[in-house]
N, C-alpha and C positions, 0 to 999 in steps of 0.2 A: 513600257519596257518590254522587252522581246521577250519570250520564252523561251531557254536557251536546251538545247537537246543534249542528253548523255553526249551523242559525238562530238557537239559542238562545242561543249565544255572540258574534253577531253583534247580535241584541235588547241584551244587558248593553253590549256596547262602546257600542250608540247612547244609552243608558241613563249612559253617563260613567263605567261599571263599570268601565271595562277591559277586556282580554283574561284570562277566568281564566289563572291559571299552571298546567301541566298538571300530571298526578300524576310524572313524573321528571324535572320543573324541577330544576337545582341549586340551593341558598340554603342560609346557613346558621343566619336563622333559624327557632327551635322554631314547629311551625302553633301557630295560636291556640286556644282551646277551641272547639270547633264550640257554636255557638248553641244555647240548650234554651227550645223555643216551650211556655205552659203554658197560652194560651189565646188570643181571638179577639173583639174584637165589634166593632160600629158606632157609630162617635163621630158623626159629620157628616153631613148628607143623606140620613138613611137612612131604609129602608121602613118598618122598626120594630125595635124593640129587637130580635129574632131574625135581621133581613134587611137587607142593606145592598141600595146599586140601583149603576148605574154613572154615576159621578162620584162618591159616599159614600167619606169618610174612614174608613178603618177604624180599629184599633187592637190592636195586634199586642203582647204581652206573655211577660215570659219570663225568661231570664238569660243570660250573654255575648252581646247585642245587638247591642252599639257597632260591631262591625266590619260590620256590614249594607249592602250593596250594590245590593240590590236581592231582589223579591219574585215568586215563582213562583204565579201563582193556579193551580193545580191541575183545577180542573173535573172531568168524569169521569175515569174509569179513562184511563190512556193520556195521548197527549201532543197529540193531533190538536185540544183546545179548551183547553191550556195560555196564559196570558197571562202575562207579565214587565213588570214596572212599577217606578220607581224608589222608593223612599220619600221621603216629605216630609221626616219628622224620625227621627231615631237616638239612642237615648241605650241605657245598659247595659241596663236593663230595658222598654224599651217599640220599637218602632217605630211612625210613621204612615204609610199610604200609599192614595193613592187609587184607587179600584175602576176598572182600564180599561171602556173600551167596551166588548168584548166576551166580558170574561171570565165567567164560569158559576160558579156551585153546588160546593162542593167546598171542602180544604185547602188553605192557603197552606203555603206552604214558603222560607225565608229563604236568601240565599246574599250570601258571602263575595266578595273581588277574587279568592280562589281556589280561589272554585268549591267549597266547602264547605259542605253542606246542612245544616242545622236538621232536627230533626223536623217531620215533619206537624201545623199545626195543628189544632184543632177543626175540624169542618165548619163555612163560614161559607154561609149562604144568600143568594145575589142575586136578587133582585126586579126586574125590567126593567119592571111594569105600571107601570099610571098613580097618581099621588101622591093618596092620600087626603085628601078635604076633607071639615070638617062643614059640616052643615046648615045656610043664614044663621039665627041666633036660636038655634042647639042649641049643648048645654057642648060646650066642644072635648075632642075623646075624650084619655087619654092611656094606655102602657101602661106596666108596672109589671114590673120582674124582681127578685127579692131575689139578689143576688149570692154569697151561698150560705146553706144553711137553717139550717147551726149556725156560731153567732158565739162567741167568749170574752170576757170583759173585757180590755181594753186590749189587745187580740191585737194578730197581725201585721198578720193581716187581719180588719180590726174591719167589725162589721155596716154593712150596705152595698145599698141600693137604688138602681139604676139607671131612672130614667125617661123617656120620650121623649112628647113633645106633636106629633100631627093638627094636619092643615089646614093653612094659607095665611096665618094669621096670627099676631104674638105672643100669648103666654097667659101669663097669672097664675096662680102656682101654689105654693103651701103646702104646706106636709111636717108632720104629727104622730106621733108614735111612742108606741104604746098599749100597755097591756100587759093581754093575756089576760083574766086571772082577775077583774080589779074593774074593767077597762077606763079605770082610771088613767093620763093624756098625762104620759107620761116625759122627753118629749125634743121640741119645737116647732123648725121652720127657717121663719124670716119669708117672706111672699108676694114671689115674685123673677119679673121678669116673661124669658119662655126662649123662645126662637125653635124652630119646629118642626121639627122632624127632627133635632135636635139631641140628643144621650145626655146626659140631665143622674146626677149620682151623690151622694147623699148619703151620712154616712159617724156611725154614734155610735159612741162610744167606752166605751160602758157604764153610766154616770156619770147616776142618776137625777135630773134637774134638780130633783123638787120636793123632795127630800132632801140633796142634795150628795153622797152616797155612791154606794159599786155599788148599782148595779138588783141585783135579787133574784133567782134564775135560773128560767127558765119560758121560756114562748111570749112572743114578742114583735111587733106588727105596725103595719108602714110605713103612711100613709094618706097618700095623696095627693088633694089637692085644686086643681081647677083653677077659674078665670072666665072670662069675655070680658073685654073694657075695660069692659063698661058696667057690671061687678060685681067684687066685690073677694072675692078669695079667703079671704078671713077670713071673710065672710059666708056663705060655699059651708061651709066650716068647721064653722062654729056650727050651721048647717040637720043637721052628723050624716050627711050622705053624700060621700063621698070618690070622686070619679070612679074611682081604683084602689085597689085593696090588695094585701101581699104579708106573709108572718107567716116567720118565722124561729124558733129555740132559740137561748136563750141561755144560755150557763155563766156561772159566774164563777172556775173553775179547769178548769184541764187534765191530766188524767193523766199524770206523767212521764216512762212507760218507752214508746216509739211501737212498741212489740211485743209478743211472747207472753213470761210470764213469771206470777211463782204467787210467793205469800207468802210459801210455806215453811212452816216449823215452829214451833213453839213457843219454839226455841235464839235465833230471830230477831224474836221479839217484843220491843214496848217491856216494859222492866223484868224483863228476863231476866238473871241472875245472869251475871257477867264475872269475871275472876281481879280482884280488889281494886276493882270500880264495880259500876254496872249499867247493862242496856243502853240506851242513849237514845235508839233511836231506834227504824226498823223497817226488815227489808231483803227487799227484793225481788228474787228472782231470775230471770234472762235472760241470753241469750245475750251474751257479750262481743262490744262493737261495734253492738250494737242503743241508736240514739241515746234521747236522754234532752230533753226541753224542760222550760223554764218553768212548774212549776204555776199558777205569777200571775208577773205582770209586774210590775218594782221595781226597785232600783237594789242592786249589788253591794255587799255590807258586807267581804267578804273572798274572798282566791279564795288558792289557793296549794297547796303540799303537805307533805302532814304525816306522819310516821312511820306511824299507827297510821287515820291518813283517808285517806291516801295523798293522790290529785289530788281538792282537795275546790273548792265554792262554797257562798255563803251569801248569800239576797236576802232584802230587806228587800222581803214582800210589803207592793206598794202599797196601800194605805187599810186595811189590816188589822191593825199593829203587831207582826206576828208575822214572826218569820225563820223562812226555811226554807232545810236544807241538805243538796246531795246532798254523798256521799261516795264514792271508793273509784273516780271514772269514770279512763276507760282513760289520757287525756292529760290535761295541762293544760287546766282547761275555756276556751270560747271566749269568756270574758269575763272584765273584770278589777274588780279594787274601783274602785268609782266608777260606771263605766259603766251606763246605763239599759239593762234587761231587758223585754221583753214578752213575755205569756201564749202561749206556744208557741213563743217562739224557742229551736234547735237550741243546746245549752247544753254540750254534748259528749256520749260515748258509755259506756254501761255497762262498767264493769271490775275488774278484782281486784286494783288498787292498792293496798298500805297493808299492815294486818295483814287481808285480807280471804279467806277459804274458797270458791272458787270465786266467776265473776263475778256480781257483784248490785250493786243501791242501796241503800246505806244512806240513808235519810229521815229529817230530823228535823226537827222543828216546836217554837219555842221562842217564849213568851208578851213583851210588851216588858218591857222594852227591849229585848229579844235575847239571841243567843245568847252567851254567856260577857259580859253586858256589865249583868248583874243582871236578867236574866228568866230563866224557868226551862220544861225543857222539858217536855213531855205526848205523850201517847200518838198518833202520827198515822195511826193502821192505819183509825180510823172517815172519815176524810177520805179517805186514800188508796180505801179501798174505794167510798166514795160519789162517788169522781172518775173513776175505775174504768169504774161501772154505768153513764156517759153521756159519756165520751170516745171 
């Protein structure tokens, strides 16, 4: 927890924070979960996608949010160029808040009515120079960030370009999404006209437009295209040069086990002799308590516990017809039949539930209809390994 100075506790009160409550306040109730900050950037006014200026909305993201009070801009080392600033908006997973005058270069830091720190965000960089313009008659420049370099199908967090448009004036600006190897347009967002300094974000979901299905996994890359009024972005388009680019990976599964762990033996291979079956699946072993995600994202056919699966689930991987089922994790997994899944969400944790020999996953992969519902299963060690070698 920070130690908060006469000044700085006097900034929050002027701020409508309040007076933190000190650390041997009486109350009886439980504190809140102190805030977890996961990242940082510039929504509004800013110098460019890396640098906010002062007046720039930032955007502050994370988990247990809500109770946010106000924001600590950090600056250098030390507290002699710290700024405190209220937030505009609060919600559990985001705050907004705009950049003081004379705050500096450095970490934000979140605080509570009691004085309860957040972690240090990402370094955010402030720009105090003068607002870039283009040239009268030149494309308005724009720049391009891919919001991170490997995407999943229907992830949590599905691929994602962030862009900001130069200058003084509106611009027109088109989005196409390419892919690598045949340089086939996957995914088109119509000409929107975006006012400058503004963080625009575009968002695909996997889903190759000229196909209907998943995209195919590879490189993938964002193109942006900008005009003036006197030209139409569709036209800037067609011409084949794209003011920006940004290229990402894409999957379209995710390895299950988010840790160290090893196939095992040949006892735990698919179609390994059982006392009266054989084995259907494949098991993986790791540490009990090391979590487990969504290979693909779908919706719950069953979840529950079984004698001999222990705490199992089963999802009905989307656009593929195939179920898949772990077995054997530690609880009750964190989802129930019915419920919509996606490609990496935290699905519960490896464990020895059931009739199981030390902690592992048991994997199974069953062809449609599904599992026990007249499909049958197949061997998933070639998949598992191949999800493996790029997760």
């Amino acid at each position: 927890m920070r130690i908060f100075t006469t000044t700085s506790l006097a900034l929050l009160g002027a701020l409508g924070g309040g007076t933190p409550a000190l650390a041997g306040d009486p109350g009886g109730a439980a504190p809140p979960t102190p805030a977890h900050v996961s990242g940082v950037h510039c929504a509004l006014r800013c110098a460019d996608l890396d640098a906010a200026r002062p007046g720039s909305t930032v955007r502050i993201t994370g988990t247990h949010l809500a109770a946010t009070t106000a924001v600590d801009f950090r600056g250098a080392p030390g507290t002699a160029d710290d700024r405190m600033a209220r937030p505009t908006k609060v919600t559990a997973n985001a705050v907004e808040v705009r950049v003081p005058s004379a705050a500096h270069t450095g970490p934000l830091v979140l605080a509570d009515a009691a004085a309860t720190d957040s972690n240090p965000s990402p370094r955010l960089a402030i720009d105090a120079g003068p607002v870039r313009t283009a040239a009268p008659g030149s494309t308005p420049a724009v720049d391009v960030q891919i919001v991170s370099r490997k995407a999943f199908f229907d992830g949590r967090r599905p691929a994602s370009v962030r862009y900001l448009a130069q200058g003084s004036a509106p611009v027109s600006v088109s989005v196409a999404l390419v892919r690598a190897t045949d340089q086939a347009v996957v995914a088109q967002w119509a000409p929107r006209t975006v006012d400058p300094g503004t963080t625009q974000t575009v968002r695909w979901n996997g889903m190759d437009a000229s196909t209907g299905h998943a995209a195919t996994r590879g490189r993938y890359e964002f193109r942006v295209f900008t005009a003036d009024s006197s030209a139409s972005a569709r036209a800037a388009e067609a011409d084949g040069a794209p003011a920006a680019a940004g290229s990402f990976l894409f999957y379209d599964y995710e390895f299950p086990i988010r840790g160290a762990h090893s196939f095992g033996t040949a006892e735990g291979r698919f179609g390994a002799q059982r006392n009266g079956h054989i084995h259907q699946g494949q098991d993986t072993f790791a540490k009990c308590g090391t979590p487990l995600v969504a290979a693909r994202g779908g919706v719950v056919k069953f979840a529950g516990f079984q004698g001999n699966a222990g705490n199992y689930l089963v999802i009905d991987a989307q656009g593929t017809g195939v179920d898949q089922v772990y077995m054997h994790l530690r609880a009750p997994a964190l989802f129930a039949k019915g419920q919509k899944v996606r490609t990496g969400d935290h699905i519960g944790d490896v464990g020895d539930t059931g009739d199981a020999v030390g902690c592992h996953l048991h994997f199974e992969e069953w062809s449609a209809p599904g599992w026990y519902t007249g499909g049958s299963p197949y061997d998933p060690l070639p998949d598992l390994r191949a999800w493996d070698a790029f997760s």
